[in-house]
N, C-alpha and C positions, 0 to 999 in steps of 0.2 A: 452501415459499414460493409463494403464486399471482404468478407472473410472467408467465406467456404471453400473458394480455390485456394488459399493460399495452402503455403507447407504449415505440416504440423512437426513441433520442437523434439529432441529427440532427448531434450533434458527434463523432462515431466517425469515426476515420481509418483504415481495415484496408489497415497495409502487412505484413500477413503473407506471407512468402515476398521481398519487395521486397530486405530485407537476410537475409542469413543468417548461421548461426552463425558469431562471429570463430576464431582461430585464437592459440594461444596457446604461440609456442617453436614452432611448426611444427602443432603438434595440436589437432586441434579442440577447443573449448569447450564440451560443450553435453550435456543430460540431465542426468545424475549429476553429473557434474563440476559443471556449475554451481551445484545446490547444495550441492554439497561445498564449493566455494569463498566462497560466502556465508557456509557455518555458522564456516567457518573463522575468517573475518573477523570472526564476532559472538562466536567461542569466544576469541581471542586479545585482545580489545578495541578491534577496526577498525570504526568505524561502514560500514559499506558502502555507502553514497552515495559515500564517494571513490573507487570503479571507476567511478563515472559521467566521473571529471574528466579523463580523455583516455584516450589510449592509453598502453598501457604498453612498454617496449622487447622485439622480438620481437613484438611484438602485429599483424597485419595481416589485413586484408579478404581473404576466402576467394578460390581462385583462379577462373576461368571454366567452371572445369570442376563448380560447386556453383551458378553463378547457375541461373536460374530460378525459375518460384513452387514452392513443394511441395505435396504436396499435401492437402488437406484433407479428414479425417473429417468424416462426420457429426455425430458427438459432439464434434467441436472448433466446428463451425459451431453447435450449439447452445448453448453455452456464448457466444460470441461474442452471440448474439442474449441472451441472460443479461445480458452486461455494458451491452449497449445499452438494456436494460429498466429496469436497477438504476441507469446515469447517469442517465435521462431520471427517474426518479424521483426521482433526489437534484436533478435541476432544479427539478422542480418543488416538492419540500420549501424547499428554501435561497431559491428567489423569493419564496414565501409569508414566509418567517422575514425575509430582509431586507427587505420591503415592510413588513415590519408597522413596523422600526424606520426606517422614511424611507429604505433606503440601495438600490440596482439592484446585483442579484446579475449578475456578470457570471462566465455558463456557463466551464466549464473543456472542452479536449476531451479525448477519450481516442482512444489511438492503440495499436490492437493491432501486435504486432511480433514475428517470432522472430527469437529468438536473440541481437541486437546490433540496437540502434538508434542514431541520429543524432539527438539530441537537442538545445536553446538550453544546457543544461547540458555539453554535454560527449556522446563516444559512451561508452553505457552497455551493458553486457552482463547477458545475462538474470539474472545471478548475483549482481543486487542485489535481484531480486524486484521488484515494482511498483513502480514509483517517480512523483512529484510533482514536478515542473521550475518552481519558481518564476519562472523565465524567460523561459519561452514559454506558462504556465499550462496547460501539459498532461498528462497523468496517462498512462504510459503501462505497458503490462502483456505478459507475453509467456504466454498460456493454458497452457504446460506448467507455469506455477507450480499452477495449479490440480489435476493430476497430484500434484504433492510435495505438497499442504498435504492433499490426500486418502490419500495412500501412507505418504511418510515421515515428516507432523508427525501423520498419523492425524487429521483434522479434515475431515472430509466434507461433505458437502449444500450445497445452493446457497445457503443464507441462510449459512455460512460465506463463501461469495464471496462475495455480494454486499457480506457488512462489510469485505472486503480494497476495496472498490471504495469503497465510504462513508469507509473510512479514509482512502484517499489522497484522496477528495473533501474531506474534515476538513482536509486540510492546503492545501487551496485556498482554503477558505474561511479560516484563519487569517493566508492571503497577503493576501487580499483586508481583512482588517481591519486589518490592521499589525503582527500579533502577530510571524510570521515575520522579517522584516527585522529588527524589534526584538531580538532571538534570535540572528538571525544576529552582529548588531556585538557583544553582548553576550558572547558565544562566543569570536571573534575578539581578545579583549579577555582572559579566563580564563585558567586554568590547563586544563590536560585532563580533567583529574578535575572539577573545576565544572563545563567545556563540557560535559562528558556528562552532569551531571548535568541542566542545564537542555535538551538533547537528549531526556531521562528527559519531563519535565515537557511540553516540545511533543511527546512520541508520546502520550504518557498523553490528552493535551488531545483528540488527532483521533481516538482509539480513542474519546473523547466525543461528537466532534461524529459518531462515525459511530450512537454511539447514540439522539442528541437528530431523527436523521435517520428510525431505522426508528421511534423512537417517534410522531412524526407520520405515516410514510409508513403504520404500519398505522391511526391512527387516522381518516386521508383516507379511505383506499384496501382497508383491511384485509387486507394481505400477507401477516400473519405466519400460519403453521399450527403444528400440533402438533409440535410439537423443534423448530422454528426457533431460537429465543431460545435453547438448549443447542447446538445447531450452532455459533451465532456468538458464544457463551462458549468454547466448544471449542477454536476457532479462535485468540481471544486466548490462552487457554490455554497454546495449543502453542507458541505464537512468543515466549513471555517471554524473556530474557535469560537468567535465571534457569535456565531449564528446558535450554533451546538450548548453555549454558556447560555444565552439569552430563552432559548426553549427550555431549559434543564431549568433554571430559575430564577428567571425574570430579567436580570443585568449579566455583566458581564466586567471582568479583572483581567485587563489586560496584561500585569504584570503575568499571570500564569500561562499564559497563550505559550504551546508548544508547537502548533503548525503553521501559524498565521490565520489572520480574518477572512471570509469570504471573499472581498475584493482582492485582497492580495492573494488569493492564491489562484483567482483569475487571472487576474494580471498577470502573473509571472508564467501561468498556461500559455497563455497568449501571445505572452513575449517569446516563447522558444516556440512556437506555433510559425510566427508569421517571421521573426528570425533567422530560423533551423540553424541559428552557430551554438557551438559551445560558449564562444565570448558575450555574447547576452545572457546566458545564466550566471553573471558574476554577482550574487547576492549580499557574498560577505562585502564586497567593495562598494556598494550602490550604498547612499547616504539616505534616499526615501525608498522601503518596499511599496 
């Protein structure tokens, strides 16, 4: 991916090191454990957004003797200028797309963090993976996920990140149109097995909008290189439900699927890839994902 020229976002909040890893039962949370704890949660049929919703009992802020900043790689600081290259270009893609239909794209920030953040949602632990705050519209991310989606989901290269970065900006932007709220009461309203199914239908949608994203950003800008576009199929790939169930413990329950299968979250990459409209991510309306 040629990212190095690009501009960097001017909406990055780096409280890396500010909070650190929680502590859970006494022991810390964090590396492995973390996403042990995630796969868990998507292997059993827990959407993992709900570790964002508070603390849990035994759960508490590490003692005095873990404050301070840590300290930062090289290669964590370059990743970092990655994710500041790849918002500022999802800015500028989404201002152009909502100018066109009369409406002001209003920027989302991103907030680097280890370990445990403090969140308008709730304090969330690294062991939900990147997550979107409809509530403070902020996208926040902790860079050792990028470690696991390189090591343990085996999904390498930077245009694999940069689509984790486009996804959650996907999901700002569906805030920003009114899809999300609509979703949410909808949800609220369901059975568990429907909530998830329409949970299925808004990931499949921003795995979209992150593709209708590089589809413009390479035809402005021209980002994409050679394996890009296989990077960030890869990537969808790896975090299917499907796939993530079937490693964690052999089969797989569809009815608990909260982001979609691997194929389908290809697919609908691909569709807002080789589309680049907003009317090809219409999820909720398509009869097959």
């Amino acid at each position: 991916m040629r990212w190095r020229t690009g501009r960097r976002s001017d909406n990055v909040e780096d409280q890396r090191g500010m909070g650190t890893p929680a502590r859970l039962g006494g022991a810390r949370l964090g590396g492995a454990g973390l996403v042990a704890a995630v796969l868990l949660a998507l292997v059993f049929g827990v959407d993992p957004t709900v570790l964002i919703q508070g603390i849990p009992a035994g759960l508490s802020p590490p003692s005095g003797e873990d404050a301070g900043p840590a300290p930062r790689s090289a290669a964590e600081d370059e990743l970092a200028e990655l994710v500041s290259v790849v918002l500022a270009d999802t800015e500028d893609t989404w201002r152009e797309l909502f100018g066109e239909s009369g409406r002001t794209y209003d920027e989302p920030r991103l907030v680097l963090f280890t370990g445990a953040v403090r969140s308008a949602c709730g304090l969330a632990q690294a062991a939900v993976g990147p997550f979107y705050c409809p509530a403070d519209h902020k996208v926040y991310i902790d860079l050792e996920f990028y470690d696991d989606l390189r090591t343990r989901f085996r999904a390498p290269g930077d245009f694999a990140q940069a689509y984790v970065i486009a996804h959650e900006v996907g999901h700002h932007v569906q805030n920003l149109l009114g899809i999300s709220p609509k979703v949410q009461a909808l949800r609220e309203r369901a059975s568990e097995a429907e909530g998830n199914r329409l949970s299925v239908r808004l990931e499949l949608q921003a795995d979209c909008l992150a593709g209708v994203w590089a589809h413009h950003a390479d035809r402005s800008r021209q980002i994409l290189e050679a394996g890009d576009v296989e990077e960030a199929l890869g990537a969808a790939n790896a975090i299917g439900d499907d796939r993530l169930q079937r490693q964690g413990r052999g089969y797989v329950t569809p009815d608990s699927f909260t982001h979609g299968t691997s194929a389908q979250r290809v697919r609908w990459f691909r569709r807002g890839l080789d589309q680049g409209k907003l009317a090809a991510c219409d999820a909720f309306g398509a009869e097959q994902l």
